[in-house]
C-alpha positions in Angstrom: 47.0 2.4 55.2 43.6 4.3 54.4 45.4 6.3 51.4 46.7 2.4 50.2 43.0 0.6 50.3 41.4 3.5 48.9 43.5 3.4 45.7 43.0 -0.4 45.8 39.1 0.1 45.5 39.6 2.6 42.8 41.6 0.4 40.6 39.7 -2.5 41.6 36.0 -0.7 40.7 38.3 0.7 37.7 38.9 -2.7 36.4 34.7 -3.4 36.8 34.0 -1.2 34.7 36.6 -2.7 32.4 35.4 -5.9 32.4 31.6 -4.5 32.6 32.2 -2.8 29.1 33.4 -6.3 27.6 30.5 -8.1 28.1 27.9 -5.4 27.7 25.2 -6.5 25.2 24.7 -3.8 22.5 21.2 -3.2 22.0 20.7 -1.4 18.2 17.6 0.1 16.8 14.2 -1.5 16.5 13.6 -2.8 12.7 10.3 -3.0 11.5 9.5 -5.2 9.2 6.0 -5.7 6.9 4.7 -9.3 5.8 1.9 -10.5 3.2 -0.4 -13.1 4.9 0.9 -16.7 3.4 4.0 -15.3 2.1 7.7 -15.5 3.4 9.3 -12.6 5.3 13.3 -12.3 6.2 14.5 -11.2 9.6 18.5 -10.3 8.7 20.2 -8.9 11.2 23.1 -6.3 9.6 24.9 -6.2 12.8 28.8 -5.2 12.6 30.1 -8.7 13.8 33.8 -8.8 14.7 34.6 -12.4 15.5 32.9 -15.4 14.4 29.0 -17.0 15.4 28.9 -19.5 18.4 25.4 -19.6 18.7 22.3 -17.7 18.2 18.9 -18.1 19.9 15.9 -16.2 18.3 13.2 -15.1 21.0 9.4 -14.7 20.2 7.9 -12.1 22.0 4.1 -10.8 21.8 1.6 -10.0 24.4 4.0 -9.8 27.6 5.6 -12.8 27.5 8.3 -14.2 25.7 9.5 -17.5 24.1 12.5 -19.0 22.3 11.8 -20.5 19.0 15.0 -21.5 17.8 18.4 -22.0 18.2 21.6 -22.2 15.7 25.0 -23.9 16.8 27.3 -26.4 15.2 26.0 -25.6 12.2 22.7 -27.2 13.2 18.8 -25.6 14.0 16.4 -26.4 16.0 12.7 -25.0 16.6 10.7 -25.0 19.6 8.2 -26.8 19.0 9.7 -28.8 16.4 6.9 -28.8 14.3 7.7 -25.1 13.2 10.4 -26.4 11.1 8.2 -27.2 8.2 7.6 -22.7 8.5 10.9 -21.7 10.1 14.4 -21.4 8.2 17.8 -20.0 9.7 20.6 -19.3 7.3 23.5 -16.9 7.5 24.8 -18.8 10.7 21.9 -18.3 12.7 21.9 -14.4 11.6 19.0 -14.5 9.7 15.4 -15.9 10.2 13.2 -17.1 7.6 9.6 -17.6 8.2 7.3 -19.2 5.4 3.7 -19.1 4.9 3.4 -16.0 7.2 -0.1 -15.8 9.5 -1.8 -13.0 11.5 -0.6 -14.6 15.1 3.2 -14.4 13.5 3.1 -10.6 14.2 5.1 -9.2 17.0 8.8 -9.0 18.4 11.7 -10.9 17.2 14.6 -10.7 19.3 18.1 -12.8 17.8 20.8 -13.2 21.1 24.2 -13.4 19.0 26.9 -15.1 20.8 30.5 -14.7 19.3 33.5 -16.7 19.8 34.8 -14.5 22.4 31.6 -14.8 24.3 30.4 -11.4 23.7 26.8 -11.1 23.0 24.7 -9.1 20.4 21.2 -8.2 20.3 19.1 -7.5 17.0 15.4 -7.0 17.5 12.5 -7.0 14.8 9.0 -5.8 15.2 6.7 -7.8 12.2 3.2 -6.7 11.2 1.4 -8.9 8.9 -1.0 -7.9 6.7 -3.7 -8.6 4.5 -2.6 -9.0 0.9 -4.7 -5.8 -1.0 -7.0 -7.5 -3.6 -6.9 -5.9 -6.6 -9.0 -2.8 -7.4 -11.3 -1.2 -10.2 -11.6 2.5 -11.2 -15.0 3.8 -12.6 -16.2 6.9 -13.7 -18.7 9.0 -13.4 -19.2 12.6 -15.9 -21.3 15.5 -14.5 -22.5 18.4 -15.5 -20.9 18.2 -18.7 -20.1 21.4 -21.3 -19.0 21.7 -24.4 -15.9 24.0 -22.6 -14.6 20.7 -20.3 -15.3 17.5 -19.2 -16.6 17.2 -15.1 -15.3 13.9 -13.9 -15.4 12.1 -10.8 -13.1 8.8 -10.4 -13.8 6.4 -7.8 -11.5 3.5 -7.2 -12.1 0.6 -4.8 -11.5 -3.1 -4.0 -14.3 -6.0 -3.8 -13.4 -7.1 -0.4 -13.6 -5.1 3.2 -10.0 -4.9 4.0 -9.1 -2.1 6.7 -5.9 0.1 6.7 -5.9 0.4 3.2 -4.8 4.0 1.6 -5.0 5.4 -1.8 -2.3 7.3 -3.9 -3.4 8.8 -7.4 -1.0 10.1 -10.4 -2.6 11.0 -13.8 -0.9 12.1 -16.8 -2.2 14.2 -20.0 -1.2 11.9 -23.4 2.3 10.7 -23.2 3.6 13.6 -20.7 5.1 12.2 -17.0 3.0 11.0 -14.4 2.3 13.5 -12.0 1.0 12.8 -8.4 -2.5 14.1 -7.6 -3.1 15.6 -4.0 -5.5 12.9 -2.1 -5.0 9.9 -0.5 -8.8 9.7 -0.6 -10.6 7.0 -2.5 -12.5 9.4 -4.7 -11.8 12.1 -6.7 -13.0 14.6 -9.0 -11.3 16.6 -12.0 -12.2 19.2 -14.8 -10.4 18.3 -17.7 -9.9 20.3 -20.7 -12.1 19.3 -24.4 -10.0 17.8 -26.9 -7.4 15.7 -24.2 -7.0 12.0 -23.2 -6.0 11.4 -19.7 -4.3 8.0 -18.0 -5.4 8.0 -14.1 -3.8 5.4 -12.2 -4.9 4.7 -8.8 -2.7 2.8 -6.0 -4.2 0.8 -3.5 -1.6 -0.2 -0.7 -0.9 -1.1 2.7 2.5 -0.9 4.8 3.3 -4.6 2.9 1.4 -4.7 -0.2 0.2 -2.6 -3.2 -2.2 -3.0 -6.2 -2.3 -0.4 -9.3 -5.2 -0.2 -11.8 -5.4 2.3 -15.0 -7.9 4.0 -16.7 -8.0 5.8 -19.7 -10.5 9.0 -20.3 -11.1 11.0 -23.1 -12.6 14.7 -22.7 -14.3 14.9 -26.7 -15.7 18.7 -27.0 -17.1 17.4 -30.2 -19.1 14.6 -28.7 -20.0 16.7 -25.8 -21.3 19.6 -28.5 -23.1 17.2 -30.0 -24.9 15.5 -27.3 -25.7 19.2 -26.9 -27.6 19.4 -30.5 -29.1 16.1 -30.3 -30.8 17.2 -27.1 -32.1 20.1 -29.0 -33.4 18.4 -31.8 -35.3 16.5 -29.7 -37.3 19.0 -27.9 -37.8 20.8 -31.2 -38.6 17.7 -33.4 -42.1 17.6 -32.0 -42.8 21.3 -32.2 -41.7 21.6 -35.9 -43.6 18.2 -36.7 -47.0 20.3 -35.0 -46.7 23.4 -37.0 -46.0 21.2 -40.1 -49.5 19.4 -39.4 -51.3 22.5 -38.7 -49.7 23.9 -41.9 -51.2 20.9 -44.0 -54.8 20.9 -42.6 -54.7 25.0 -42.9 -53.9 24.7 -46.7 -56.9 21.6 -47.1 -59.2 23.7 -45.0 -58.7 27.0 -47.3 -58.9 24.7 -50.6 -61.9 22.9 -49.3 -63.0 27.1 -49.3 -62.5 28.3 -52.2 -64.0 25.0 -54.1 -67.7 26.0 -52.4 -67.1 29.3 -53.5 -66.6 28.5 -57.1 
């Protein structure tokens, strides 16, 4: 009697387990997902689906507490509030959720409950940052210390408003050679570049959801720089040639002045 009831609870706790593994919700990876402030973002959920959508509820959740937002079945949507319909969009039936003009308070977790046909459920979950858009930036330059062996440069790039999070990226290339990547992520940096070359520096501004590029074009002239060089020495010895040349002319009056009281 003890031997048959034990191998009824086995089988019975076997065929739990059974039906436990049925319904169990499979819970993939996180997906993280960038927006630009006032633009449109797409959460698409590439979840292996082997029997057809019932339903799907989305789920808001930020700060704790959770909400749902929307719900697809018999081909129809609806939002909670309803008033989010004029920003919210599902397509893909109900898989995928479309949110337009995108706004700071829209960042957070997005969490889509997929019910099939066969009543199983799956899970896809989203995490959305939005972001500033990056506004776009200028590059100036600045030469120091200049020789007529190579051009001392240093490049600063920057954007007008005060936008935090941003990063840099730099590439430069010599003439029409590849663009190479330069090692800072800094906004500011400084090359020595050789006389006689022309340079393209392109500097990226960007953030996990946007990106701005601006190019600048410098030229390293030995020739100029050599001749900056002269002019600055003609300068300082302009005045001194101009002195003895006076002091020449009154010499030569003063000694003919002489030599007429002597005759």
């Amino acid at each position: 009697m003890c031997s048959l009831q034990f191998l009824c609870n086995v089988l019975l706790n076997y065929f739990l387990l059974i039906s436990e593994a049925k319904t169990t919700e499979q819970v993939p990876d996180q997906v993280i997902v960038s927006g630009v402030l006032h633009k449109s973002i797409e959460l698409s959920s590439h979840i292996m689906l082997p029997h057809p959508v019932e339903e799907v509820d989305w789920h808001f959740r930020c700060n704790g507490s959770t909400h749902k937002i929307a719900r697809f079945e018999n081909n129809q949507q609806k939002f909670y509030p309803p008033e989010l319909i004029f920003r919210l969009e599902i397509l893909n039936n109900g898989t995928t959720f479309r949110i337009s003009d995108l706004r700071m308070e829209d960042s957070g977790q997005y969490i889509a409950y997929i019910i099939l046909t066969d009543q199983k459920i799956r899970q896809a979950y989203f995490l959305l940052t939005v972001y500033d858009p990056v506004p776009p930036p200028s590059l100036t330059i600045e030469y120091k210390n200049e020789t007529s062996h190579q051009c001392n440069v240093t490049l600063h790039c920057s954007v007008p408003a005060n936008i935090s999070g941003l990063s840099y990226s730099w590439k430069y290339s010599q003439q029409v050679s590849d663009y190479q990547l330069f090692n800072s992520t800094e906004d500011t940096i400084q090359m020595s570049l050789q006389p006689q070359s022309s340079w393209d520096f392109l500097c990226t501004v960007y953030n996990p959801a946007d990106h701005k590029d601006v190019l600048l074009q410098v030229t390293c002239d030995a020739e100029g720089v050599a001749a900056s060089l002269w002019y600055l020495y003609l300068r300082l010895l302009y005045p001194i040639a101009l002195l003895m040349m006076v002091s020449g002319v009154i010499w030569k009056i003063r000694s003919n002045g002489l030599r007429l009281r002597i005759y």
